[in-house]
DOLUMMI-961786 format. One record per residue: x, y, z of N, C-alpha, C in turn; residue number from 0. Coordinates in steps of 0.001 Angstrom, whole numbers, plus 500000, padded with zeros to 6 digits. Layout:
% DOLUMMI-961786
n.X, n.Y, n.Z, ca.X, ca.Y, ca.Z, c.X, c.Y, c.Z, seq
X, Y, Z, X, Y, Z, X, Y, Z, NUM
...
% end
This chain:
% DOLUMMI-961786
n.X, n.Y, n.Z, ca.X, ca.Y, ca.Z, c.X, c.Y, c.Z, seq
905610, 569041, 399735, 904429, 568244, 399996, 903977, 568390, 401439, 0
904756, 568426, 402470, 904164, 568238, 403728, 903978, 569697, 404064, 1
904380, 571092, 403384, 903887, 572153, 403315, 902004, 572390, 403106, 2
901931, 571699, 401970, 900422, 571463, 401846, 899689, 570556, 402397, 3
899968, 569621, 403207, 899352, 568776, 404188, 899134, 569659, 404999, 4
900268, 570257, 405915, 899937, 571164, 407001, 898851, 572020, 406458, 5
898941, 572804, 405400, 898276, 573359, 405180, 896680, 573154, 404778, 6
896463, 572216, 404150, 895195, 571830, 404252, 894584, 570934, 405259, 7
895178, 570623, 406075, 894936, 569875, 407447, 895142, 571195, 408199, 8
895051, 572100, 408401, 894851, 573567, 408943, 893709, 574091, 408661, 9
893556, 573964, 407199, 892373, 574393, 406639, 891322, 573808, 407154, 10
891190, 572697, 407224, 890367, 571556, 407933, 889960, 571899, 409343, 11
891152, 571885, 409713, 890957, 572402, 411492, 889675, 574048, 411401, 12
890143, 574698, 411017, 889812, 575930, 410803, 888400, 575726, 410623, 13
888466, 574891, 409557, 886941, 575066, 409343, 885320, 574755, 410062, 14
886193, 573268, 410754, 885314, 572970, 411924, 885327, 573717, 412886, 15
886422, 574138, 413381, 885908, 575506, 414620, 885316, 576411, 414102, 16
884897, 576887, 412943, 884112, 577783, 412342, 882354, 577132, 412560, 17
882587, 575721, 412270, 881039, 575172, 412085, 880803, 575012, 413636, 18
881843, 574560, 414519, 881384, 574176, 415715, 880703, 575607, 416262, 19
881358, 577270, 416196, 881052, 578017, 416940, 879708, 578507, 415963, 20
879746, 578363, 414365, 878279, 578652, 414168, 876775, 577426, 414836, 21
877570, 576461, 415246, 876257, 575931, 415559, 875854, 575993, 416921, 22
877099, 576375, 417519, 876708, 576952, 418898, 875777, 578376, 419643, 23
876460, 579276, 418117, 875389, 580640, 418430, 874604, 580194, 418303, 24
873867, 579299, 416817, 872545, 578775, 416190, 871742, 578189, 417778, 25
872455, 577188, 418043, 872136, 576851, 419398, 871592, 577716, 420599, 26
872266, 578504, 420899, 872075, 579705, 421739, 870866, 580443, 421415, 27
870710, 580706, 419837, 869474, 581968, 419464, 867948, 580866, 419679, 28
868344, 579791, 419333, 867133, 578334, 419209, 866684, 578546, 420547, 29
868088, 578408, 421687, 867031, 578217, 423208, 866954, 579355, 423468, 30
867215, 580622, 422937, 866787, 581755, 423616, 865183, 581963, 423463, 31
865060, 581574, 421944, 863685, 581707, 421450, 862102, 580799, 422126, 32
863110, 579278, 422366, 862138, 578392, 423378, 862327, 578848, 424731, 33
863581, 579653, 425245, 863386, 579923, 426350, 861928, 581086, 426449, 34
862034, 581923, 425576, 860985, 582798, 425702, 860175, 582275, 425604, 35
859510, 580865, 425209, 858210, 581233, 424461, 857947, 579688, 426175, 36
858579, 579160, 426582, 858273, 578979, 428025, 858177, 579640, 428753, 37
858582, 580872, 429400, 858323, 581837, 429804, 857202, 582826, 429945, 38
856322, 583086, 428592, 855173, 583532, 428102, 854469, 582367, 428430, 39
854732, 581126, 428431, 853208, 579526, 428846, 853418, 579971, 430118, 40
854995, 579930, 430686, 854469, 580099, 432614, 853678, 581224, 432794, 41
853849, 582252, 431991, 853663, 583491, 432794, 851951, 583602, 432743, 42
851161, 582938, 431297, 849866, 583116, 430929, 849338, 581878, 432127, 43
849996, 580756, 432104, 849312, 579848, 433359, 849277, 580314, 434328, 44
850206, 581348, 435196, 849912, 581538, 436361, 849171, 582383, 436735, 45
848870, 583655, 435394, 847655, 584340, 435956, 846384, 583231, 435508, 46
846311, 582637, 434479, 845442, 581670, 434430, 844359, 581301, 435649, 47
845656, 580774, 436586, 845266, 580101, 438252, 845389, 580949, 438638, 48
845341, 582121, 438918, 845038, 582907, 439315, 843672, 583463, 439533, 49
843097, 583561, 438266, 842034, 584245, 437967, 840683, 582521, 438186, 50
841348, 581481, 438309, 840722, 580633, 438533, 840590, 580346, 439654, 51
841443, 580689, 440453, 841035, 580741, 442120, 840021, 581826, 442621, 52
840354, 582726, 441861, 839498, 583744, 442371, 837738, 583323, 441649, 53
837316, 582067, 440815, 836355, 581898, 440422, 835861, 582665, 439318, 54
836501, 582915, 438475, 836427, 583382, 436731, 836308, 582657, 436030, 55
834992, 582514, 435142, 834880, 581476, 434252, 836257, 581605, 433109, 56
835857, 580222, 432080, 837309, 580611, 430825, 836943, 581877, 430056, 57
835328, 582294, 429516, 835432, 583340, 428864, 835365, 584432, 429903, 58
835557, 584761, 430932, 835813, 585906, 431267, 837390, 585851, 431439, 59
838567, 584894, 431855, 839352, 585035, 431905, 840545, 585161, 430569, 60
839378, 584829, 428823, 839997, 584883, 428404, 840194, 586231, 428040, 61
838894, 586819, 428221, 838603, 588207, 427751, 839380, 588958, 428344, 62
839830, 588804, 430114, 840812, 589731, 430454, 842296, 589779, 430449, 63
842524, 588498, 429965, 844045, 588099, 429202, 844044, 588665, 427845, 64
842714, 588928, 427385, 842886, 589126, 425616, 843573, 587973, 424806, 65
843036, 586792, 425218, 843341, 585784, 424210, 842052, 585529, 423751, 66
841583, 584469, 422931, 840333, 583400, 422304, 840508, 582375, 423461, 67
839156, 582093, 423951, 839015, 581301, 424857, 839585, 579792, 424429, 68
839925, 579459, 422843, 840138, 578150, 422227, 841630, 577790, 422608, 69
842133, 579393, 422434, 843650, 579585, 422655, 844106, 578843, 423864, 70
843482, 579344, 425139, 843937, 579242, 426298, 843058, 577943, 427128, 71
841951, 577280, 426667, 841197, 576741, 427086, 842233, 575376, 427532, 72
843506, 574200, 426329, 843839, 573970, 427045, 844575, 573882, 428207, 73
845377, 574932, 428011, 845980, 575501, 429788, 844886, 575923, 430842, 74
843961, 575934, 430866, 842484, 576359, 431603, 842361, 575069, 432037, 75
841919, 573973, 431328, 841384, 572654, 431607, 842394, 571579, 432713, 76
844053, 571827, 432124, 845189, 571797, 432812, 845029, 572160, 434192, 77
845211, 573487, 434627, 845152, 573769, 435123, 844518, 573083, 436416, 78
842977, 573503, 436160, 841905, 573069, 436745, 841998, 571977, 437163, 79
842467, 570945, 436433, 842393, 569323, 436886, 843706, 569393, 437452, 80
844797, 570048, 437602, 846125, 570144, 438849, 845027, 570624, 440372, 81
844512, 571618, 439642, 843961, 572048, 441482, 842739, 571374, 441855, 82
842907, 570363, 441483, 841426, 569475, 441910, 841952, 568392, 442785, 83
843521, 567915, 441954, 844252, 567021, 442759, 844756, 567309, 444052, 84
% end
């Protein structure tokens, strides 16, 4: 009897370090994916202000980002009202 205790109280053990390290990769691939996709908002805002300092309306700046001006308009509007403050 205490052969199969150990043993399924092993099994047990086992299995949660199995779930703990799958939810940790899961974890890992999740913020890799939000890490990117923050990365792509900083990177489109800062030419954003960029092209807004230099006095580019939204449809010319969307045209030279190659987005839809609808896309980017609210990071445009954002923007704009930070550099006003």
């Amino acid at each position: 009897m205490m052969t199969l205790d150990y043993t399924f109280e092993r099994r047990l053990e086992m299995q949660r370090a199995e779930a703990i390290e799958d939810g940790e990769r899961i974890g890992k691939e999740i913020g890799k994916e939000i890490g990117k996709e923050i990365g792509k908002e900083e990177k489109l805002s800062e030419q954003i202000r960029k092209k807004i300092q230099k006095g580019k309306p939204l449809d010319q700046i969307a045209d030279e980002l190659e987005e839809v001006p609808e896309t980017i308009r609210p990071l445009y509007e954002k923007i704009k009202q930070e550099m006003l403050q």
